[in-house]
N, C-alpha and C positions, 0 to 999 in steps of 0.2 A: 779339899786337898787330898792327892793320896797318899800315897808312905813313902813317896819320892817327891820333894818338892817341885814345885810347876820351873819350867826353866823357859826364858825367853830370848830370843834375837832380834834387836830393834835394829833396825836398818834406815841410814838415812836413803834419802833421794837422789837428789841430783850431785853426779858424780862418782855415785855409789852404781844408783842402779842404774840410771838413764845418764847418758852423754850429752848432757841437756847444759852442760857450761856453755860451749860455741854459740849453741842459739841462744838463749837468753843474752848473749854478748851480741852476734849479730841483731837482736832486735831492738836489744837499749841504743844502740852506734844509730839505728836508722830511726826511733824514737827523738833522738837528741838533733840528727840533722831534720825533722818535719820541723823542731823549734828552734832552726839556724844556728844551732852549735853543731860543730864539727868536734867531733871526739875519739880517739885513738881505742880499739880492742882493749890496747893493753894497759889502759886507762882504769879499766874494773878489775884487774887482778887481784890487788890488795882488799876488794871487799868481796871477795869469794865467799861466799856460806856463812856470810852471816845476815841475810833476808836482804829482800829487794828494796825494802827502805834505803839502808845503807848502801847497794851496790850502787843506786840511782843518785840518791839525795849526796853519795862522798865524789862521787865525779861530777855533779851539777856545784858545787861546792870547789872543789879545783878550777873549775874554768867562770867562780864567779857569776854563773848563770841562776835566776830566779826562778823556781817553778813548782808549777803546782805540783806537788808530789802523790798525790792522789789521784789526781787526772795523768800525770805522764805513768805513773803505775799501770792503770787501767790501759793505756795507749799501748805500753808497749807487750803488755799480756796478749792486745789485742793481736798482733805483731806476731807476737812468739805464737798464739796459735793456730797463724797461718800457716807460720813455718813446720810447727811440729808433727802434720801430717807426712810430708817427705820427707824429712832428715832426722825425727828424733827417733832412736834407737837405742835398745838397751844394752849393757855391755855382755860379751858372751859369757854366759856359767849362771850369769846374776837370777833368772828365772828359777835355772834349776836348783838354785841354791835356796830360795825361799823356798819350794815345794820340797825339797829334801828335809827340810827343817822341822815344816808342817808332818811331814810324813811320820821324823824321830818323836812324833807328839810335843815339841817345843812350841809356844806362843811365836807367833811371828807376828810384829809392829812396826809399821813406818813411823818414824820424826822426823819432819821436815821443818829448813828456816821459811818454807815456802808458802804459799796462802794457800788454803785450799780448794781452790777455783781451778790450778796450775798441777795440785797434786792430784786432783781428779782429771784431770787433760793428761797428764803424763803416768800414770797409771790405767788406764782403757788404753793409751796410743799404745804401750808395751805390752798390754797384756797379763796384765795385772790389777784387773779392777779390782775398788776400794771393798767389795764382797768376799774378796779373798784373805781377808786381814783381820786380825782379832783387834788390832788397835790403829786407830790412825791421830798420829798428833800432827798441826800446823801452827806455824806462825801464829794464827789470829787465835790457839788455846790457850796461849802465854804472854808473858810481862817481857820476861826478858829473855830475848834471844842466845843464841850462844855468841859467847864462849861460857853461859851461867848454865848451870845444870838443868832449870826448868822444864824444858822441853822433853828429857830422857827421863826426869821423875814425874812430869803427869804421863807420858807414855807407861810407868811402869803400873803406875795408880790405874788407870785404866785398865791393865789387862789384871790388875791383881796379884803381880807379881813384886815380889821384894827387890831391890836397887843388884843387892849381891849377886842375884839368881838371872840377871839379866846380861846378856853382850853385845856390845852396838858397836856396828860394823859403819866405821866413817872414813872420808878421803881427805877432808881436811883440817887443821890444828886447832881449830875454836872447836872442832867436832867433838876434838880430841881428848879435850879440855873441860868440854860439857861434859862426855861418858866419866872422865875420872871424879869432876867434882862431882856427878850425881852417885859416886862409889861405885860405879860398873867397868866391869871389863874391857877392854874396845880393841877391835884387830882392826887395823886400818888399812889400808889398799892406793896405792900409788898408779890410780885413773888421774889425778891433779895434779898430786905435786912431791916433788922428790922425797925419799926419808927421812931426811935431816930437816924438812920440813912437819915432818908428821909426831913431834913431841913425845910426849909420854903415854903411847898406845904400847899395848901390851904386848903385841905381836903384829909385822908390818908385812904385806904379801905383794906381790907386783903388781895381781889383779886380782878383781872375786874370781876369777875361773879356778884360780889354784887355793881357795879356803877350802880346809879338807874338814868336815862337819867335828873331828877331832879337834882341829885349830880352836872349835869357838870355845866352850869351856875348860880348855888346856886341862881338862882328868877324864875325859871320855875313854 
């Protein structure tokens, strides 16, 4: 440690950095019709950010469909990384905002609901490979997904850093809900979903392009 305690910015994934909602919803929709259900986009809203377990297994679930959940996983990963050479793109600012970060000497860490198969695909497709990150949490390092804090406290365990000294930057309310019960700060960003959706985050901005390195620890 030095005479300034270490500070970190845990940053989720998708919808934070990458605009990776659409595809993974286009590829569940054409996963679902290879196994003759037909299922509506708007079908998977409700299970946003909280892992592909649930986005799959709570729409297979509504229409009464049985499946393997491990194999249509696997299918539609297959899917999504066809797609994600043309259309997945990161949202504008989101780059320079991690490297701005690294630069103030802050930790910067990914948490993702995501497997990490997906978070290494869409991290190299943006430009941000997993070599650039002092910590990377997935899915498959935790018990329980969000909306439970687990995820943003082995991220901090990892980098070393204390729960307080940390801020995680999320777009959606179980995100919201993880950074406060793991006792962290969280400025949230409205890539997903209105503000009155986004709970009890500390600070709500339109997009990452307008977090200003000030915003994250509100005493800069």
């Amino acid at each position: 440690m030095s005479h300034s305690e270490h500070k970190a910015v845990i940053f989720d994934m998708d919808g934070v950095l990458t605009d990776s909602e659409p595809l993974i919803n286009e590829a569940s929709v054409l996963m679902f019709q290879e196994l003759g259900v037909k299922v509506q986009p708007e079908d998977f809203y409700p299970f946003v950010g909280t892992g592909e377990k649930q986005y799959i297994g709570g729409v297979a679930e509504k229409y009464g469909a049985t499946i393997d959940l491990f194999e249509a996983k696997r299918r539609t990963y297959e899917i999504y990384l066809k797609l994600a050479p043309r259309k997945l793109k990161s949202f504008p600012g989101a780059i320079e905002l991690v490297h701005q970060c690294r630069a103030k000497g802050w930790k910067v860490a990914l948490a993702s609901s995501a497997d990490m198969i997906k978070i290494e695909a869409n991290l190299t497709q943006i430009g941000l490979p997993v070599d650039e990150w002092d910590a990377i949490t997935g899915a498959d390092h935790v018990e329980h997904k969000k909306p439970a804090p687990d995820i943003f406290l082995a991220s901090a365990k990892q980098l070393g850093v204390k729960p307080e000294y940390c801020v995680v930057i999320e777009d959606a309310e179980h995100g919201v809900q993880a950074a406060k019960a793991a006792g962290m700060r969280c400025v949230a960003v409205m890539h997903t979903f209105a503000e009155n959706k986004l709970g009890r985050a500390d600070l709500i901005k339109s997009h990452i392009k307008d977090i200003d390195l000030r915003d994250l620890f509100g005493d800069e």
